[in-house]
C-alpha positions as CSV (number, residue, x, y, z in Angstrom):
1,X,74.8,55.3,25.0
2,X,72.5,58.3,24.6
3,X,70.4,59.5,21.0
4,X,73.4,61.1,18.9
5,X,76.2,59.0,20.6
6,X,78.4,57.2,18.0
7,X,77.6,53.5,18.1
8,X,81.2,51.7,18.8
9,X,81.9,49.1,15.5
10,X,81.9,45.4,16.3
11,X,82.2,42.0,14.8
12,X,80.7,39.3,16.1
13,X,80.1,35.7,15.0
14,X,75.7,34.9,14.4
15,X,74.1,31.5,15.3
16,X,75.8,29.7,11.9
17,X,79.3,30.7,12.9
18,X,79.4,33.8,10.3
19,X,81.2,37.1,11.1
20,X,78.6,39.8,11.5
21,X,80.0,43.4,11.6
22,X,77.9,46.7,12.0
23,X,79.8,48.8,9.9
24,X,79.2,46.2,7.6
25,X,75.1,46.4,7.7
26,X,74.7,50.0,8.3
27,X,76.1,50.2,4.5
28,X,72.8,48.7,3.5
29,X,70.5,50.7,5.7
30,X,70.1,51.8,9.7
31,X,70.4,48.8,12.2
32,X,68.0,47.9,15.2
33,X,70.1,46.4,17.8
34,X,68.8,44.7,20.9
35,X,70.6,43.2,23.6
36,X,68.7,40.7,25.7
37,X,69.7,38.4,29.1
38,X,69.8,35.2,27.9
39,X,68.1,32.9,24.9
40,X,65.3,30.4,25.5
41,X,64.7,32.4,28.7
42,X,60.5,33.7,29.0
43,X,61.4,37.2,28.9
44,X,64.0,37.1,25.9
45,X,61.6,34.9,23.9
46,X,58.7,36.9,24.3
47,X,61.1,40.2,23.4
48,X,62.5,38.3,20.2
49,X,58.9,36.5,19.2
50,X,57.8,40.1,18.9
51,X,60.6,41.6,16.9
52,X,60.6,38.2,14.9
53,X,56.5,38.9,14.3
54,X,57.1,42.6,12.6
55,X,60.1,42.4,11.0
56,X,58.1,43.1,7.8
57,X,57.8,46.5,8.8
58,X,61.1,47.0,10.0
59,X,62.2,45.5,6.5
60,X,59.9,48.0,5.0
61,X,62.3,50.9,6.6
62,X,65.1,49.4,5.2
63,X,66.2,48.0,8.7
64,X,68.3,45.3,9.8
65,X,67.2,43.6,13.7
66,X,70.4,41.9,15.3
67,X,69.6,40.5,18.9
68,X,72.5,40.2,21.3
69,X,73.8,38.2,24.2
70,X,76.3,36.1,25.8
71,X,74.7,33.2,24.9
72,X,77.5,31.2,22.7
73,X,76.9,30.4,18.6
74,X,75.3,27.1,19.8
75,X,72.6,28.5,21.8
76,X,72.1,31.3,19.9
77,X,70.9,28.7,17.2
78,X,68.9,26.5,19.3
79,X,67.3,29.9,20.0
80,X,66.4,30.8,16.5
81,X,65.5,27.1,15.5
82,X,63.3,27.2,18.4
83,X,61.4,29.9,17.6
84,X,62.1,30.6,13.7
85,X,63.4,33.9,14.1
86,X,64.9,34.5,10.9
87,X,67.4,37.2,11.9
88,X,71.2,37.4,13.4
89,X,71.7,36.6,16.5
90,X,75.2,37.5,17.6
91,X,77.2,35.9,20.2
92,X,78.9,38.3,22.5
93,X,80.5,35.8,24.9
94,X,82.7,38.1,26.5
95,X,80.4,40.9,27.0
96,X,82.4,43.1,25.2
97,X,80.2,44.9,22.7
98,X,77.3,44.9,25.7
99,X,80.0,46.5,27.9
100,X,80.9,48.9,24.6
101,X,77.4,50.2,24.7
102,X,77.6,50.5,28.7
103,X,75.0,47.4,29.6
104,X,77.5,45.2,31.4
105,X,76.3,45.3,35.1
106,X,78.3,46.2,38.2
107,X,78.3,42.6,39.9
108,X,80.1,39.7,37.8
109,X,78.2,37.2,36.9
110,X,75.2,39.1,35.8
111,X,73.6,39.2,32.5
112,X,74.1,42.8,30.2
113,X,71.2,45.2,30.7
114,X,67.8,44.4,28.2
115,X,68.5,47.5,26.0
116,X,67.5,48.4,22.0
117,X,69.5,51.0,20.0
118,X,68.5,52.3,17.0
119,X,71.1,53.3,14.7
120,X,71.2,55.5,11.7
121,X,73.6,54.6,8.6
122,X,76.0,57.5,10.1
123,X,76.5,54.8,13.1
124,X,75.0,57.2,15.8
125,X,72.3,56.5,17.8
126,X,68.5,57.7,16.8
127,X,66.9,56.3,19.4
128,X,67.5,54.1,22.9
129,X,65.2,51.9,24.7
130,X,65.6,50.9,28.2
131,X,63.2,48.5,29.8
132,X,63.8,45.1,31.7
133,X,60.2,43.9,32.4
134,X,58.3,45.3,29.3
135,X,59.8,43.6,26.6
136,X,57.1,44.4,23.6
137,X,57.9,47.9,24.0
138,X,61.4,47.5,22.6
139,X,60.2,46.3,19.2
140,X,57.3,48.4,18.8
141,X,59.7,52.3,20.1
142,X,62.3,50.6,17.8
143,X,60.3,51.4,14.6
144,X,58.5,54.2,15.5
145,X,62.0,55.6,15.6
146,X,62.8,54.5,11.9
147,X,61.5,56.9,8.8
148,X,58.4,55.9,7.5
149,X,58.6,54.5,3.8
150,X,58.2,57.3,1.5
């Protein structure tokens, strides 16, 4: 997925069980997606601690963060009573919606690719970051891609 692509629609269930779907959120304003390996993992946690310690500011743009992975409803909620994330994290168990966005990787077995999309309330993409070993940066190009508050 590449800035301007339509995002494909999805519903997935977040760590309590609830159906989350994008067309759903993008009604109440542009949605920061990010797709990472696997929860309670160094990497991931870092990546998620740092989205987790600005979503003010993303809330100030009117944004929604949803992380993604794999991981089933279970871990995904041992992942965000862990670390008190506070947002959706959304269960993609059969790589669907990673394979959707083109993260699924060529050999089976293999986590989806560490990726954040930005997307506007027209479900396209405004921005795309791609970066396995940096994981701040995701957070941080994620809202310099949102409008400022006016």
């Amino acid at each position: 997925m590449q800035v301007g692509d339509p995002a494909p629609d999805f519903e997935l269930l977040d760590q309590h069980g609830e159906p989350v779907s994008l067309s759903a959120l993008l009604t109440k304003g542009p949605v920061v997606l990010f797709f990472y390996p696997a929860a309670l993992s160094p990497g991931c946690t870092r990546e998620a601690c740092h989205f987790r310690d600005i979503v003010a500011e993303f809330a100030a743009r009117g944004a929604t963060i949803l992380g993604l992975s794999a991981d089933d409803v279970a871990k995904q909620k041992k992942f965000d009573d862990t670390h008190r994330l506070g947002y959706p994290l959304l269960a993609d168990t059969d790589s669907g919606v990673a394979r959707s966005f083109g993260l699924k990787r060529r050999l089976p077995g293999l986590p989806a690719k560490r990726a954040t999309f930005v997307i506007g309330t027209d479900q396209r993409i405004l921005a795309a970051v791609h970066s396995e070993l940096n994981m701040n940066i995701h957070a941080d190009q994620a809202l310099e891609a949102l409008p400022t508050p006016a």
